[in-house]
C-alpha positions in Angstrom: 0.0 0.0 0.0 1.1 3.3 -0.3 1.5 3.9 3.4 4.1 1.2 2.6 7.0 3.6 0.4 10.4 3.7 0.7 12.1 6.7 -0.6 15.6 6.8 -0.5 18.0 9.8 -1.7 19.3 7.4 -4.6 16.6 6.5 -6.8 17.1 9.4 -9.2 17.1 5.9 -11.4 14.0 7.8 -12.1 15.8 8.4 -15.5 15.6 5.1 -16.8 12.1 5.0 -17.3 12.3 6.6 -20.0 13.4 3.5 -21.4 11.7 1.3 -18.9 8.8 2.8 -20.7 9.4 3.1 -23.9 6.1 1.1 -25.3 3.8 3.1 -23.0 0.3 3.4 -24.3 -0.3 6.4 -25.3 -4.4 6.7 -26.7 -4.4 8.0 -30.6 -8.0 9.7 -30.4 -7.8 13.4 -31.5 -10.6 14.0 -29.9 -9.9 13.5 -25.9 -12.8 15.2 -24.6 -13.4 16.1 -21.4 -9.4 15.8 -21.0 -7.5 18.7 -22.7 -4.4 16.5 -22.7 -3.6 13.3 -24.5 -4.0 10.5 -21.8 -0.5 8.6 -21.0 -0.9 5.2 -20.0 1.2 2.6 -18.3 1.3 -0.9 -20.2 -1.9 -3.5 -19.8 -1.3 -4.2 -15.1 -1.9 -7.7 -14.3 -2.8 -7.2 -10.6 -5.8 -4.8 -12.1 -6.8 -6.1 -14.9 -6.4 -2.8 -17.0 -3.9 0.0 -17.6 -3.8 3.1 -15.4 -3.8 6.3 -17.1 -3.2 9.9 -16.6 -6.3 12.2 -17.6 -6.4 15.8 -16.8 -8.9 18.4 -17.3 -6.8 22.0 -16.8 -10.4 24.2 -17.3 -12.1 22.6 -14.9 -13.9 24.3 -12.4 -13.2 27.9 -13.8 -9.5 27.4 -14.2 -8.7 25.3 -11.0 -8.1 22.2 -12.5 -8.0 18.3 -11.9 -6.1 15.4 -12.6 -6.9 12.0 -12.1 -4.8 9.1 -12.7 -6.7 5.9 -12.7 -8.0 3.2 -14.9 -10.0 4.1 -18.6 -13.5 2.8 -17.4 -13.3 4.6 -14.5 -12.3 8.1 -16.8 -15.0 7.7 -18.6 -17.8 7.1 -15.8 -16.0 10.0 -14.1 -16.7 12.1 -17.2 -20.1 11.5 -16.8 -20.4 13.2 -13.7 -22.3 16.6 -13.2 -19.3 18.7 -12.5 -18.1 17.6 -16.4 -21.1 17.7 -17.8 -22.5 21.0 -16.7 -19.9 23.5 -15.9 -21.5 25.6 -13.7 -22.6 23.5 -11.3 -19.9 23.3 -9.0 -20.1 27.5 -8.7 -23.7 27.3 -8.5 -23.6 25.2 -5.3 -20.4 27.2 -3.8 -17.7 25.0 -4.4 -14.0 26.2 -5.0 -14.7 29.7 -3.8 -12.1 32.1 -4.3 -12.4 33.3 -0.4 -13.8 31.4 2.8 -14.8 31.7 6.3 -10.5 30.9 7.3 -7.6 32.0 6.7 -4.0 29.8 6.6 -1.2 30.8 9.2 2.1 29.0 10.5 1.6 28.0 13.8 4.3 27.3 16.4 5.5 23.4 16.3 2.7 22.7 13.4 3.4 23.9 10.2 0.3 25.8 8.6 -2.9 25.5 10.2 -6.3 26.8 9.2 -8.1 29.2 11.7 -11.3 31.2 11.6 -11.7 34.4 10.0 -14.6 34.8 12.2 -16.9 32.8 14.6 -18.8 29.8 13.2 -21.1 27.4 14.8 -22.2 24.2 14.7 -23.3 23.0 10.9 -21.8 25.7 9.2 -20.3 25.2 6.2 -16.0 26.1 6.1 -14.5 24.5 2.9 -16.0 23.2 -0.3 -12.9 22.2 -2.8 -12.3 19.4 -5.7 -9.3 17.9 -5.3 -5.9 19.0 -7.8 -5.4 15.0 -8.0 -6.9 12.2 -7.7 -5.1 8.3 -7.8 -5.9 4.8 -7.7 -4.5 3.2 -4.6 -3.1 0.5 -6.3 -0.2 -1.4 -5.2 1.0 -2.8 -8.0 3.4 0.0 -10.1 6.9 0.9 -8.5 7.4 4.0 -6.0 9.5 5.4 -9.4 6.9 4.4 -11.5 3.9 5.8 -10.0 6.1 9.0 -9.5 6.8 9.5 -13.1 2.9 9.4 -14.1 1.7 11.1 -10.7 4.5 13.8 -11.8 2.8 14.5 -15.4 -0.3 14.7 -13.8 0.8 17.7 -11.8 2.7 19.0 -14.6 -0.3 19.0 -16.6 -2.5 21.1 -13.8 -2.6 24.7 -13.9 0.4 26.4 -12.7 -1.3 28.2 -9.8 -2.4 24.7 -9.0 0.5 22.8 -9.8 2.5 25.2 -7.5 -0.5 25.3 -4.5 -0.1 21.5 -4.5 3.8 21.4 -4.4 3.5 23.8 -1.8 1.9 21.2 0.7 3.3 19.8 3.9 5.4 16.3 3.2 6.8 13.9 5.3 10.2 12.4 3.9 11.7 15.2 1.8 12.9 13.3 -0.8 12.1 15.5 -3.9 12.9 12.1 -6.3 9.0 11.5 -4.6 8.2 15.3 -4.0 4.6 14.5 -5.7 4.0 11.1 -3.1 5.0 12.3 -0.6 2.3 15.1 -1.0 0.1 12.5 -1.1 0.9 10.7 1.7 1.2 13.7 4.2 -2.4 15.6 2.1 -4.3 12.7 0.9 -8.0 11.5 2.0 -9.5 8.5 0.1 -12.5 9.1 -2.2 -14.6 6.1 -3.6 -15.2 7.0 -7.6 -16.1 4.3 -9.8 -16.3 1.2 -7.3 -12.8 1.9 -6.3 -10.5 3.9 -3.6 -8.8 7.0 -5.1 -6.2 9.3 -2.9 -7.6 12.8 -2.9 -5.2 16.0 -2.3 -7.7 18.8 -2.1 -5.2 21.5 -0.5 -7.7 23.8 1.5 -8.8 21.0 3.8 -5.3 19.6 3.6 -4.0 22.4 5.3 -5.9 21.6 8.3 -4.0 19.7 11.3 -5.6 16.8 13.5 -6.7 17.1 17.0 -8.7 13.9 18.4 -11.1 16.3 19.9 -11.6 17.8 16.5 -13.8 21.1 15.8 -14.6 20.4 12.3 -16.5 17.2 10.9 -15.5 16.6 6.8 -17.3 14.6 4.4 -16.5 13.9 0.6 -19.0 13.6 -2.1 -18.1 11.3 -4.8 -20.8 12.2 -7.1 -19.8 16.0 -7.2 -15.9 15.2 -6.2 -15.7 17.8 -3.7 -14.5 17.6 -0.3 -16.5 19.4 2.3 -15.9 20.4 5.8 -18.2 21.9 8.6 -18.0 23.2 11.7 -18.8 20.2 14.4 -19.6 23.1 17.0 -18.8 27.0 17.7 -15.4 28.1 16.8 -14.2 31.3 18.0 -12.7 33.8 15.4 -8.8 33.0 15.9 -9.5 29.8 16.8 -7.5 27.2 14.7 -10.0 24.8 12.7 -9.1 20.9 13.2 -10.6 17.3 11.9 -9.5 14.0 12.9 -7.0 12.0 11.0 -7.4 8.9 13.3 -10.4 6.6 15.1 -11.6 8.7 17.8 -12.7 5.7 19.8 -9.2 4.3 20.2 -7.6 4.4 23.8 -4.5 7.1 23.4 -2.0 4.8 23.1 -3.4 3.6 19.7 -4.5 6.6 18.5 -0.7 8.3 19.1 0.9 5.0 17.6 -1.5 5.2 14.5 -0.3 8.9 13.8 3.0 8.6 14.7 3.0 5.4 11.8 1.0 7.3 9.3 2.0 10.7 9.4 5.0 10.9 11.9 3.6 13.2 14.2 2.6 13.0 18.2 -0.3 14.4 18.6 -0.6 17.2 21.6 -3.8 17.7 21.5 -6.7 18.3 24.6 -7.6 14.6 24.8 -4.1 13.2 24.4 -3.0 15.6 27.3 -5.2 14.0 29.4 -4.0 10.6 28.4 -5.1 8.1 30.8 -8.8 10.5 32.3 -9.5 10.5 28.1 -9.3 6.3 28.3 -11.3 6.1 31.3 -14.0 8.4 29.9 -14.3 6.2 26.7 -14.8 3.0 28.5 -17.9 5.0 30.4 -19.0 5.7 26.6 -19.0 2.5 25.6 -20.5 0.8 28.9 -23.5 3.3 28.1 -23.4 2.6 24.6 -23.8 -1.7 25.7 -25.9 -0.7 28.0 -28.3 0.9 25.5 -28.2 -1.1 22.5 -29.4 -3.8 24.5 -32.9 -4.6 23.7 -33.4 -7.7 25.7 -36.5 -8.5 27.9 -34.2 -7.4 31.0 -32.4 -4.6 29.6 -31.7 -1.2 32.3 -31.6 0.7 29.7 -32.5 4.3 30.5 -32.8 7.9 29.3 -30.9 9.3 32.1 -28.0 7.1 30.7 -29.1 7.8 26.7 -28.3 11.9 28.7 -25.1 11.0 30.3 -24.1 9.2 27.1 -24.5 12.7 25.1 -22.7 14.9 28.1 -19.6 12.2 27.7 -19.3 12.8 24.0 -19.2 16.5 24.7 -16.6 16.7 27.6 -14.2 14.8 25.7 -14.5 17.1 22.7 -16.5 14.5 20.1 -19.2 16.7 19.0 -18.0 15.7 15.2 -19.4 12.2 16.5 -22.9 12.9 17.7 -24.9 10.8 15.5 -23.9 7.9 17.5 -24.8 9.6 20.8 -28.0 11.4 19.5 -29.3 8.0 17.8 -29.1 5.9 21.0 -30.9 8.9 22.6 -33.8 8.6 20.2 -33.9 5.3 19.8 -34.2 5.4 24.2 -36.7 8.2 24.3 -39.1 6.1 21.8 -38.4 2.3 23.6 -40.1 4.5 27.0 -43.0 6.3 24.9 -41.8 9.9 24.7 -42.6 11.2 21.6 -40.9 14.9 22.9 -37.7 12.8 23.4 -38.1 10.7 20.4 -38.5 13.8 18.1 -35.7 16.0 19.5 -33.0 13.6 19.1 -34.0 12.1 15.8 -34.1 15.2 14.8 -30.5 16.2 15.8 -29.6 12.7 15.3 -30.5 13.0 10.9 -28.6 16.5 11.7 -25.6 15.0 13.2 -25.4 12.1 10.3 -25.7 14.6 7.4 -22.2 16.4 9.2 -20.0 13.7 8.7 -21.4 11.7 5.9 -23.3 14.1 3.4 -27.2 14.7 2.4 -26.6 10.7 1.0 -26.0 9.4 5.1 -27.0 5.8 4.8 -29.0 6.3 8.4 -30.6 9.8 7.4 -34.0 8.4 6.2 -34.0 6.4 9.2 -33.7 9.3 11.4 -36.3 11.3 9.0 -38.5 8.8 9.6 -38.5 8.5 13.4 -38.5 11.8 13.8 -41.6 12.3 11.7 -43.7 9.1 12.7 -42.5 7.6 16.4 -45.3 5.3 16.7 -44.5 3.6 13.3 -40.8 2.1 14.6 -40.5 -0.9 16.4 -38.9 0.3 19.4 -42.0 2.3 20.3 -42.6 1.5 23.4 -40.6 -1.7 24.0 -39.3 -0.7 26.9 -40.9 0.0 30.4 -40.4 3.8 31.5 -37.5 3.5 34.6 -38.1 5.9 37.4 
């Protein structure tokens, strides 16, 4: 996997690929439309069943660009897409703005981070961006292989993007890999066309990690744009952070996992608190047994379904309510209370469409409890608990 490179100072054998590569498909249409450059093309993979390709669109979205380096039947339902095949559309809904709600500063032991240009609150809406590149995660080409077809992919961008997207944190330093390594310190995955892609959008790649995160991102395949909100109120000033890693993993493995992956320790509220954070999760998830038991003897209360949603916010894991709010409404409606049932449904389809888009998988759901209580089966399956 890419997580998996080794860059070393010697591999300027880059070179010989030219050779290496000397019967590289290149496609002979003269037509290449959406693409405004020829595709280039790596021989017929094995491991994939298909060649991997470099197709870049340099008008796209107003100037901004995109390149995406992946297999032809992928291209081609990815050229099918609205943002292709109307323009506008990406404007129209407020994506790749020229200006935002943050600004970009260096920060003292971080690099850049992103903070607010003013205060924001809960669901509001801080970046919108398509990403410069997007690539297959395949494991199959060489790390000098891959680099020579990721490099013409940036080379092909616009240079305002081709210069914001060298500009981006890395984590070896090896320019032999310069365009990787972007990847591997920027990149978020994006499903398009049945497979994982590595998306470097460089807005919300600017942003740093905190396990108590401010910020709640989602991306939208169908649309290729990366969003982020605000998870709850952030002062102006205030630096804007998502999570990188699992935020239910004790501290320990969440400061191994970034350490491996991104080769930073992370300093953040929770991971100051160290072992009071661990204890605090294992009183989350005894609530969270406790309440997903439906059983003929289950305790289950709405005091706890309460206490459960007070523990998500004292350790900072407001980005994560839909968990909390759901066991809340699914609590309120086992005991009868249609007030309870209808407040946390509510903020429970709320919470969902933060981190996972208007597409959530459990948004109807919510919709639906929140609109008809008495029609789900946990209406009153429970006994009220005094």
């Amino acid at each position: 996997m890419w997580s998996e490179m080794k860059f070393t100072l010697n591999t300027f054998a880059f070179i010989t690929l030219t050779c290496a590569y000397q019967d590289i498909l290149q496609l002979t249409a003269t037509d290449y439309a959406p693409w405004s450059h020829q595709p280039v093309c790596t021989e017929h993979l094995d491991a994939i069943n298909s060649r991997l390709c470099v197709y870049t669109n340099a008008t796209f979205s107003n100037g901004r660009g995109i390149s995406i380096f992946t297999t032809p039947q992928i291209a081609d339902e990815v050229a099918q897409l609205l943002p292709f095949q109307d323009p506008a559309v990406l404007a129209s809904h407020g994506i790749n703005p020229d200006d935002g709600p943050w600004y970009v500063q260096q920060l003292p032991g971080k690099g850049m981070g992103v903070l607010a240009k003013h205060d924001l609150h809960r669901g509001d809406r801080i970046t919108a961006y398509t990403p410069y590149l997007l690539a297959h995660m395949e494991n199959v080409l060489s790390t000098m292989e891959r680099e020579h077809f990721l490099r013409i992919a940036i080379d092909q961008l616009p240079a305002a993007s081709r210069e914001h997207y060298l500009s981006l944190a890395t984590i070896y330093g090896d320019p032999s890999v310069v365009v990787q390594d972007v990847v591997k310190a920027n990149a978020f995955e994006m499903q398009v066309g049945g497979q994982m892609h590595l998306a470097i959008s460089p807005e919300t790649s600017r942003m740093n990690h905190a396990c108590s995160p401010n910020a709640q991102y989602y991306l939208a395949p169908d649309i290729l744009t990366h969003f982020v909100h605000a998870a709850r109120d952030i002062s102006k000033d205030e630096e804007i952070t998502i999570s990188y890693s699992p935020p239910y993993k004790p501290h320990r493995a969440r400061q191994q996992y970034l350490l491996d992956a991104f080769h930073f320790t992370c300093s953040c509220s929770r991971c100051r608190n160290g072992e009071a954070s661990d204890m605090a999760l294992e009183e989350i998830d005894a609530l969270q047994s406790s309440l997903r038991d439906w059983s003929a003897d289950s305790t289950a209360t709405v005091k706890q379904a309460e206490t459960l949603i007070q523990k998500y916010k004292e350790e900072g894991l407001e980005a994560f309510l839909d968990v909390a709010y759901g066991y809340a409404a699914l609590t309120y409606n086992a005991v009868g209370s249609v007030r309870g049932t209808k407040k946390y449904a509510k903020l429970a389809a709320e919470a969902v469409t933060l981190k996972y888009g208007p597409s959530a998988p459990d948004l109807q759901m919510w919709t639906e409890l929140e609109r008809n209580p008495q029609g789900h089966s946990s209406w009153r399956w429970r006994k009220p608990v005094k």
